[in-house]
Structures are given as C-alpha cells and as structure tokens.
MARKOL-38816 format. One record per residue: x, y, z of N, C-alpha, C, O in turn; residue in three letters. Coordinates in pm, whole numbers, plus 50000, padded with zeros to 5 digits. Layout:
N
XYZXYZXYZXYZAla...
END
This chain:
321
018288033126338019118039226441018468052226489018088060526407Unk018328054126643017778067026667019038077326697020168075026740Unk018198092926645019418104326633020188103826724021328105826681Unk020148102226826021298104926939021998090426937023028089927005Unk021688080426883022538071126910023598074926780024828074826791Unk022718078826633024068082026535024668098526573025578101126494Unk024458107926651025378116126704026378114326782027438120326796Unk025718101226854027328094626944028028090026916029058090226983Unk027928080326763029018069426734029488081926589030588080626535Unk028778090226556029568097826454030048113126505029858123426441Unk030568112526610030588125126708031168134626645030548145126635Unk032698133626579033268142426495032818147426376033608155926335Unk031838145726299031298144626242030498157926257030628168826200Unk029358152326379028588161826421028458173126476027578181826480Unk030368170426555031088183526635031258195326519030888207026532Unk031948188926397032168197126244031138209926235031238221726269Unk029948200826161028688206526156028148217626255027738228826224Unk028258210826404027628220626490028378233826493027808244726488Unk029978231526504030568245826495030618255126342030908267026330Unk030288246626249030118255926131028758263026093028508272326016Unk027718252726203026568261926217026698270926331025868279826309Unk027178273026421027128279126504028178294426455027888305526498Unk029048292726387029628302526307029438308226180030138315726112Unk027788300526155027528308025996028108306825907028068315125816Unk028938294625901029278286925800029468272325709030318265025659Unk027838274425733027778258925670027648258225556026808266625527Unk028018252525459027988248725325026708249625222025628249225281Unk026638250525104025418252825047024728235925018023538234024994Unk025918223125028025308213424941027158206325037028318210525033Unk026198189625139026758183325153026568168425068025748164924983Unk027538162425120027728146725068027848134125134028468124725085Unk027268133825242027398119425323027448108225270026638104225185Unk028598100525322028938085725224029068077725341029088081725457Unk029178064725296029548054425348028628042125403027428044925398Unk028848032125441028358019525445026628019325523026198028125599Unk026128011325494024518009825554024438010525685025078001525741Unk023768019625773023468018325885024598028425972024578029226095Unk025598036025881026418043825984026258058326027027158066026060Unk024738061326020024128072426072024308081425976024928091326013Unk024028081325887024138092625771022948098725732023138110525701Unk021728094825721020398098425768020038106125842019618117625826Unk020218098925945019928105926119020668118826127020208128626186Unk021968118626059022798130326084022298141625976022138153725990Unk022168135825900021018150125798020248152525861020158164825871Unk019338145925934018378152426019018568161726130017778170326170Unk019548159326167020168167826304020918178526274021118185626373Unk021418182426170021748189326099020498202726071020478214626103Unk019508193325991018408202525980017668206626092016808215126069Unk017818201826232017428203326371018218217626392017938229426411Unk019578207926376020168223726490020388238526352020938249326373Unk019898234826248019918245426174018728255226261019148266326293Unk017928253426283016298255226328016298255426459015268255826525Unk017498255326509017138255326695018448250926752018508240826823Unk019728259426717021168253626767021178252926908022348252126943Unk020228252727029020658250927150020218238727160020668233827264Unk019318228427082018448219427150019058208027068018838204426953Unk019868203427159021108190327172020478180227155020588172327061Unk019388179527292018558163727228017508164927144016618156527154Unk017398174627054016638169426990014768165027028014078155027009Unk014518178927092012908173227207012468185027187011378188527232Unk013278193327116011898208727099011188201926993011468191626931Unk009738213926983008498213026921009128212926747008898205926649Unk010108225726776010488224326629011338209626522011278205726405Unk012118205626658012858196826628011998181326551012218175526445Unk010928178526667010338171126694009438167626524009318157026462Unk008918182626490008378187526317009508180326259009118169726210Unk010808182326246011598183626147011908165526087012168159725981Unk011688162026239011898142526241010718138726186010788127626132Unk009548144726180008528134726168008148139226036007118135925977Unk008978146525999009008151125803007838160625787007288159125678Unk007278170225867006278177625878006588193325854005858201825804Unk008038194825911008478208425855008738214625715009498210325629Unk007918226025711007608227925565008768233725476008618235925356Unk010108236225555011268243925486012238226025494013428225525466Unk011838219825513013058206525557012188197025440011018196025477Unk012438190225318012098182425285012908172825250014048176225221Unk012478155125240013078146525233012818132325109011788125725117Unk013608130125030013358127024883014408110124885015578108624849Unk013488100124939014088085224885013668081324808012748086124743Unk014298069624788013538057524712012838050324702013068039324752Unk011738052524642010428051524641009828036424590010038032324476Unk008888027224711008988017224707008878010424561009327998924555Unk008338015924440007998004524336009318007524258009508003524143Unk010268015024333011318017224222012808010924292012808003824392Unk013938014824225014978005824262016298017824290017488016524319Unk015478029024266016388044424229015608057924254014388057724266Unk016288069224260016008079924245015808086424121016808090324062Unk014558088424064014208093123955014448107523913014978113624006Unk014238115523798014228125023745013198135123794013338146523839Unk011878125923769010438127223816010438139323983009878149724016Unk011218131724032011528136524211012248150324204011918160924256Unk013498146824117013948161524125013358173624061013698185224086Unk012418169623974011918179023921010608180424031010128191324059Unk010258171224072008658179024182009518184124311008738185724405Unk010978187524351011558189324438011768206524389011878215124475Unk011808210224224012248221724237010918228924226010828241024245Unk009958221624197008818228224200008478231024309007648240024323Unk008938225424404008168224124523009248239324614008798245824708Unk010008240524581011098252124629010418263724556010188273524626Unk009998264124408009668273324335008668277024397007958281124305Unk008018278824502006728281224560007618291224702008668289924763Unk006638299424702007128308824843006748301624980005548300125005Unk007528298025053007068289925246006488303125276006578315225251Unk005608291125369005428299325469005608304025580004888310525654Unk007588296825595007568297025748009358299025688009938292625600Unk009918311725784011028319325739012278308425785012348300825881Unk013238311125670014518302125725015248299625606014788304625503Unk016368292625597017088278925531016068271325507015308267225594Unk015958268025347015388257325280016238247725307017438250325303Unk015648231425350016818220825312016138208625247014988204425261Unk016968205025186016728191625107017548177725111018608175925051Unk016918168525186017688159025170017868148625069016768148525014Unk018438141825024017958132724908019138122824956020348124524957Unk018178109025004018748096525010018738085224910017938077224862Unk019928087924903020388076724796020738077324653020528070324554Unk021588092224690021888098324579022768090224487022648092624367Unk023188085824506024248074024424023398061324354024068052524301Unk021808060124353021308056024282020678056624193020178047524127Unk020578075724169020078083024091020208081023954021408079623929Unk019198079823810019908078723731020768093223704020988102823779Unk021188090123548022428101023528021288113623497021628124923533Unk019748111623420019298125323412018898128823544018478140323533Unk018758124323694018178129723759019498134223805019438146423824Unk020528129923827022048139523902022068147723823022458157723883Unk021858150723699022228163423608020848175623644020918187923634Unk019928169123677018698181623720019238185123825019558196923843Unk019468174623923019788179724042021678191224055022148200424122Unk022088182323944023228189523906022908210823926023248219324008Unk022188210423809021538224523803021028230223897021088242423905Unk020388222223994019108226724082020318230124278019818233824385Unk021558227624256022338225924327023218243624283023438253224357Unk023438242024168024048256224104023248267424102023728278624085Unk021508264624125020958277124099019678276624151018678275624080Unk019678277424314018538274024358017848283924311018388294324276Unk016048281324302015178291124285014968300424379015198297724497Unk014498312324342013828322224457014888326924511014628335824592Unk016008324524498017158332024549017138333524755017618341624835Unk016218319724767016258314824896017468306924924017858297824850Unk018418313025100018778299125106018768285225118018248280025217Unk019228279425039019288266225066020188257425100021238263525119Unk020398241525124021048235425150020868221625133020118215325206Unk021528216325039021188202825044022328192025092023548193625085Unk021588180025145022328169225209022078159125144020988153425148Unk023388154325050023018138124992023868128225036025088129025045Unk022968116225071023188106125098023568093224999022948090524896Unk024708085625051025678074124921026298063624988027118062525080Unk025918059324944026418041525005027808039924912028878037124965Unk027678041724789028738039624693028808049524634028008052824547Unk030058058324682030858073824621030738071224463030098079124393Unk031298061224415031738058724298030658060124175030948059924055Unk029008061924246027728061124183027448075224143026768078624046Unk028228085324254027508099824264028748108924176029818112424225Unk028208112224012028768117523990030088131023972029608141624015Unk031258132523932032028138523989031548148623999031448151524118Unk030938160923896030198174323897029188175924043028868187024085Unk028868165924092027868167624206029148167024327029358175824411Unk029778156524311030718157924432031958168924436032558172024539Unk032228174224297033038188224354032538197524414033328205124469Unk030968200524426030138212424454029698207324565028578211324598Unk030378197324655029698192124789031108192424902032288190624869Unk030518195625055031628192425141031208179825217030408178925311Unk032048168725144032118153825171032348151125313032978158725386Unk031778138925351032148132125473031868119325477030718115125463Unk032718113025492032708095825517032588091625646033358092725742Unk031418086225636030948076325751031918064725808031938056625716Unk032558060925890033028052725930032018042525969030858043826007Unk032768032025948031938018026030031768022426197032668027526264Unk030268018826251030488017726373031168009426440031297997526411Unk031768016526556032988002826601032357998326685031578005726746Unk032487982326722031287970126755030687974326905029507973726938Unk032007979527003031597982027131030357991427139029377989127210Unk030558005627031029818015127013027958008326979026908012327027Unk028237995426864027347985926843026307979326946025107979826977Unk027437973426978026917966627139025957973427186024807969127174Unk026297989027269025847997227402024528003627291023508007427347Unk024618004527133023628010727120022218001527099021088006327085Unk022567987427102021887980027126021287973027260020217966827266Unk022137975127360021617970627483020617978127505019537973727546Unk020967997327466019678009327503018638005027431017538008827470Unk018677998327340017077993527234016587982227322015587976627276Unk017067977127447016647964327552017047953427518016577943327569Unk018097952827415018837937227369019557932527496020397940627535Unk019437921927568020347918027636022177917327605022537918327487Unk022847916327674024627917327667024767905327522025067907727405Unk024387890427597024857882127468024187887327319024977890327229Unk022837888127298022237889027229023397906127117023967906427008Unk023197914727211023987921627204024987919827075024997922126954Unk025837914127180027527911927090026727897926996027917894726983Unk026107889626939025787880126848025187889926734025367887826614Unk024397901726789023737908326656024677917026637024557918626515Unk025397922826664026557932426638027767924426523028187929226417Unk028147910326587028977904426456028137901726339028817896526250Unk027097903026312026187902026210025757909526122025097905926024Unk026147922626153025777933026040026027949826135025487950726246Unk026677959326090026517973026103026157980726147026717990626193Unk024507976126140023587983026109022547981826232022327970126263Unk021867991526307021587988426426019827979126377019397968626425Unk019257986926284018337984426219018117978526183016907976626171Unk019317967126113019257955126041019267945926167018487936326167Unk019897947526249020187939726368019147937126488019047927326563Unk018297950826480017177944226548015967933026456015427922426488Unk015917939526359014917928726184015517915626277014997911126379Unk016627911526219017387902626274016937892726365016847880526348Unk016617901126483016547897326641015247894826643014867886626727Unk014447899626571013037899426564012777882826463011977874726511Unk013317880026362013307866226298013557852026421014347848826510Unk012487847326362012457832426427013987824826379014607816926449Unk014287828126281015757817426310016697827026379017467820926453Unk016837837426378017787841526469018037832326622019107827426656Unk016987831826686016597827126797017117810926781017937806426861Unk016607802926674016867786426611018917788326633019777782926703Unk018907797226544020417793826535021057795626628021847787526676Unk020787807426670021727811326808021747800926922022817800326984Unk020867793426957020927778827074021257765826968021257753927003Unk021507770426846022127758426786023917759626775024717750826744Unk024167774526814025677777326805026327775426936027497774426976Unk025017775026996025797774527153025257763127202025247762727325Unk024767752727141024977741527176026307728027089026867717627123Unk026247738126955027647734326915029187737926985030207734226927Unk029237745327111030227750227148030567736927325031527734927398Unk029177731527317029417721227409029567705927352029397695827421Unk029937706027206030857693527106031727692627163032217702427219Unk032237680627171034097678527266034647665327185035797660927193Unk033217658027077033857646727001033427643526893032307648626888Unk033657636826774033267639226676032027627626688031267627026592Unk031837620026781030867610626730029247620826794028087616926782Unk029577629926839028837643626886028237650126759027157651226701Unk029567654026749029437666926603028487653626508027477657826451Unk028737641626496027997638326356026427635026389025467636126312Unk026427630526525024667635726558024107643726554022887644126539Unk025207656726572024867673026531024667678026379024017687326330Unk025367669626332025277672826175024327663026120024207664325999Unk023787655826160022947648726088021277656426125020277658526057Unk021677658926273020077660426335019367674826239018267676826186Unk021117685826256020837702426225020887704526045020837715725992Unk020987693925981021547692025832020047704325759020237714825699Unk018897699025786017807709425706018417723025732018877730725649Unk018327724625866018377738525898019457746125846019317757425799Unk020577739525855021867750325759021577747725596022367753525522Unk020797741625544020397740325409019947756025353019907756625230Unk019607769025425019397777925471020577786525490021267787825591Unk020727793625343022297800825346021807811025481022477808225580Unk021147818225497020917828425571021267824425735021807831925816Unk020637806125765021307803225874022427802025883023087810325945Unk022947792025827024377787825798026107797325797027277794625826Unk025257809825742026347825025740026217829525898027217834625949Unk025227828125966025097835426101026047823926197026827826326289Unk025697813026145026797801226209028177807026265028697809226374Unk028677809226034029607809626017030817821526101031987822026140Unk029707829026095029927841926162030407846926330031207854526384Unk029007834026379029277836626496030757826326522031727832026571Unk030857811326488032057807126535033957815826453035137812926470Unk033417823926389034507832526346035037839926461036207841226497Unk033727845726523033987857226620034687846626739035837847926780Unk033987839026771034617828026865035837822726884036437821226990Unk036117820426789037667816626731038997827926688040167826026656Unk038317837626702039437851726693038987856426849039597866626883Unk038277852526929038387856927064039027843827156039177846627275Unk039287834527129040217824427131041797825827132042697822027207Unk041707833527010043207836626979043767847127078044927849427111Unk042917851227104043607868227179044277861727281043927851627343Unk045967873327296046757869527408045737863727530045517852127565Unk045127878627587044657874527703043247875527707042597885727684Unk042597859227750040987860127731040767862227876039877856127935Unk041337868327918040587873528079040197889528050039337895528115Unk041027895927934040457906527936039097908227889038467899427831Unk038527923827926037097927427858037077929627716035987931327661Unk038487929727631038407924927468038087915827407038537914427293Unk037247906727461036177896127427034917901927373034147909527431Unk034827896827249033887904827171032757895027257031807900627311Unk032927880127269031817873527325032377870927496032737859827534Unk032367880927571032367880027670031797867527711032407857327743Unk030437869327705029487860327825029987844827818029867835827901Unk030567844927699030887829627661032157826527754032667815327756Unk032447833227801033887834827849034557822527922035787822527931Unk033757811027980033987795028025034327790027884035347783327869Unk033477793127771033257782827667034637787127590035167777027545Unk035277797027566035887804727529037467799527595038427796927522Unk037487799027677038377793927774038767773927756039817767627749Unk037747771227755037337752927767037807749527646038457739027645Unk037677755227541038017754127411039147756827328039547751827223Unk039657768227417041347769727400042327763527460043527764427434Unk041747756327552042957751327627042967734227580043807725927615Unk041607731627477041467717127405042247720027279042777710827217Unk042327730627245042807731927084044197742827098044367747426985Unk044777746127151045537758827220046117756227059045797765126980Unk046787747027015047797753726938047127748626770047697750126662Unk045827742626794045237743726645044437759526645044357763426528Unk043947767626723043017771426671042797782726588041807785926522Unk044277790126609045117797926436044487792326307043557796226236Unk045257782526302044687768726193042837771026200042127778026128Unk042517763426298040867767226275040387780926218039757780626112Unk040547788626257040377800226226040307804526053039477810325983Unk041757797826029041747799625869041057791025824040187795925752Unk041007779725832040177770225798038467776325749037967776125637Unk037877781325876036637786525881036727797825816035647801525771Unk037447803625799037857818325699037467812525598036257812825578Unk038267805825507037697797825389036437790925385035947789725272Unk035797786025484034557782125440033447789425439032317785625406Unk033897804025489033197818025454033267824025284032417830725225Unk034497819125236034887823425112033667814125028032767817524951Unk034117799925085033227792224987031547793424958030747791224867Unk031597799625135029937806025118029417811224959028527808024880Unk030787823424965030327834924877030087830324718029237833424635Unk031317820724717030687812924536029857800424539029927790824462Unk029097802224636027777791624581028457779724613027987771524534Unk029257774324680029147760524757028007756824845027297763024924Unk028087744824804026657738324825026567740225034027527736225100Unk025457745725096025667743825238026297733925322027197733125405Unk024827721425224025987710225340027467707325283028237704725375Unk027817707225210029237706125221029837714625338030587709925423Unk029457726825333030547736225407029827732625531030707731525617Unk028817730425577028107726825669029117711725773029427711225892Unk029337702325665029907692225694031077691825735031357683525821Unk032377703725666033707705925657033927716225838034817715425924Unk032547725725830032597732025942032807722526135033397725226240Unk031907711026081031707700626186032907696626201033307696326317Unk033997691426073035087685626060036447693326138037387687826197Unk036187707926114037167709926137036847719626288037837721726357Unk035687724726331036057730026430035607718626583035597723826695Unk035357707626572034967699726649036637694726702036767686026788Unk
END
C-alpha cells in the first residue's frame, strides 16, 4: 500500500497524530494493531515524516523522501528477517547499540519495529527496558507494529498509546486499487479477496487469478444443469486447487449477497459491472437465493476443515445452478 493511500483510508488515525505533533505532544512509544494490509506500516512512516517536516502532507520533500527509503539516520526500521519466523533478541540488542552511538543529524530518534507481536518473550523484555530507558538521554520514540494484540505483551502495551487499525472498507479498497491501474471489475473481484492492497495486486499478477476469474463469469451464464455438469466435468482439475476453488467460492458469495439487496439498481453493488448478470439471476431464483446464499456459506465452512474440493466443487454446481 502506498503512504497516501494508507493516510486516506486511516484518516482519523492520522488526523490524531498530526495534531499531537503539531502540539508537542506525541507520545514516547506507540502500538499499532490490527489486521494485514490496514496501513499500519505506512502510517509509522508518516508519522516519522511529519515528525521531520510537519508541513509536507504529501510526503515529496528531500527529507521525507530519506525517511521512506530507510536512509534517514535518526528513523530506523527493525522486521522480520527473512530466514526467521520472528523478531529476535539479537535485533533489539543491535537496535540499542545502534542508539548508544551519538547521530549525526539533530532530532527525535525513532524506531520502528514490525511485528512486534512475534517477538520472542526475551526480545519484548529487552525491548521492554530499552522503551523505559532510552540511552543518551535522546529523544525517542518508538512505533510497534501487531497483527495479534494478544502476542504483545501486557508491560509493553501499558507503556504504549494504542491504536487499532480498522479493516479497510471495500469501496475505500476498490478506488485504492483502480489508482494502482486495476480496472473497475478487476477492482471489486480483488477487493472481495483479501484486505490487503498488496496481497491483491500478488493476486492480480498470478496466472490463475486471470483462469478463474473467466471461469466465474462464465459460470454466471449456467441457466441448466445439463450445463453446469459439462462445467463440472470440463473445470474439475482446476478447482482440485484449494487456492482456486476459495476465489470461486468467494466471488459467487459476493454475487449472491448482491442479489439479495433490496435494490440492485443501486450503486451498493459490490459487483456493479455484473449488474445484467446480477439482475438475470435474481429474477430466475428470486425467492431461492437467501437459501443459496446459506447453502454456499457452508460450503465455505467446509472449505476450512479439509473437505475434499471436488465434493464442494460438485455441491457448489448443485446448488447454485
């Protein structure tokens, strides 16, 4: 996700921050939480931007520009490091060493550390300390990042001012994907698919994305079952392929709860463009497709404990045809 797209969908957030920097009162040690992909990153970064340059909004001064590309020598940034599965001990300790040294360039020290909730327990307890008593009697500030609150011990989270990430909401999804050059459908298909703008382009970039998606929308022009079983016989490899088969599942979910809505003339069509198919299909099934709906709900469930594809593959043909 780029910074200005997670300053827009986490605006309150960022409004917080900007006026407590702008009043000289920002915190010694934050806590950003919440789900993959809802700008919690990006927003540490912008954070450490407008610490360093509170007039420059987008984010395009020289200084700013240092601070993104991890080059600024008072801003450092501490993940998870590819051969590992966590945040080590190892890190926090070359993090205070690395503070224990005089900059050379005047300011707020900051430290980010992503993925603090995977830390083991001796590295939250260094960092524990290293949070209570920075060196050099420089200021500092640190920003940690958590997918799961429940990982980041309580002693770290009383000494932090928390903020929970909300899910991006899909429209917000959508528009920040059309600006990356996704077309409208493409759009709203990678948006019911995951969160995450990042994951969603990976996504868009995979050869089955592309396979499935003209296999969902050629399942939406089925009208009989002696159809659907040429369809299920021809497409049977390909949903053998949990990874296809869930994007299926997914997309005719979204289909079928935009079905239901009072009124499909409005722009609350998550799948707009479909909006004939959407229409053609409710007025064949008007008073099953509640029923469908749950139906396919459950064969999402069955996904999750390891039912075999084609079965659910087969039951899917059965029941939304």
């Amino acid at each position: 996700m780029k910074i200005s797209s997670a300053v827009s969908s986490q605006k309150n957030i960022y409004n917080i921050l900007k006026q407590a920097n702008e009043n000289d009162r920002l915190s010694h040690a934050y806590l950003f939480y919440g789900n993959k992909g809802t700008g919690k990153k990006e927003l540490a970064y912008a954070l450490a931007c407008m610490i360093y340059n509170k007039d420059d909004t987008n984010f395009e001064s020289e200084t700013s520009k240092t601070i993104l590309e991890n080059n600024h020598m008072n801003v450092v940034y501490i993940g998870i490091m590819e051969d590992r599965k966590s945040i080590v001990k190892e890190q926090i300790i070359s993090l205070q060493e690395e503070f224990s040294k005089t900059s050379l360039v005047e300011g707020v020290r900051i430290y980010i550390v992503d993925g603090i909730d995977t830390a083991t327990t001796s590295a939250q307890n260094s960092l524990l300390k290293f949070i209570e008593e920075p060196v050099n009697n420089t200021p500092t500030i640190g920003i940690f990042i958590a997918q799961e609150l429940s990982n980041v011990v309580s002693t770290i989270q009383s000494r932090c001012v928390m903020y929970h990430f909300e899910a991006i909401p899909q429209p917000v999804m959508i528009d920040i994907l059309k600006n990356e050059g996704v077309d409208d459908l493409d759009s709203r298909l990678l948006s019911s698919l995951t969160n995450d703008s990042d994951e969603a382009l990976v996504i868009y970039d995979d050869e089955r994305y592309e396979l499935v998606k003209n296999l969902f929308l050629d399942l939406l022009n089925i009208k009989k079952q002696n159809m659907a079983i040429i369809y299920y016989t021809k497409y049977l490899d390909t949903f053998y392929d949990q990874f296809n088969l869930e994007m299926l599942l997914k997309w005719v979910l979204v289909f079928l709860e935009d079905c239901c809505k009072e009124n499909i003339e409005s722009d609350s069509l998550i799948f707009s463009p479909l909006y004939d198919k959407i229409k053609s299909y409710r007025s064949r099934h008007e008073k099953e497709v509640r029923n469908k709906l749950e139906l396919v709900l459950n064969l999402f469930d069955k996904l999750k404990y390891n039912i075999t594809t084609k079965n659910i593959f087969f039951e899917l043909m059965k029941e939304f045809i």
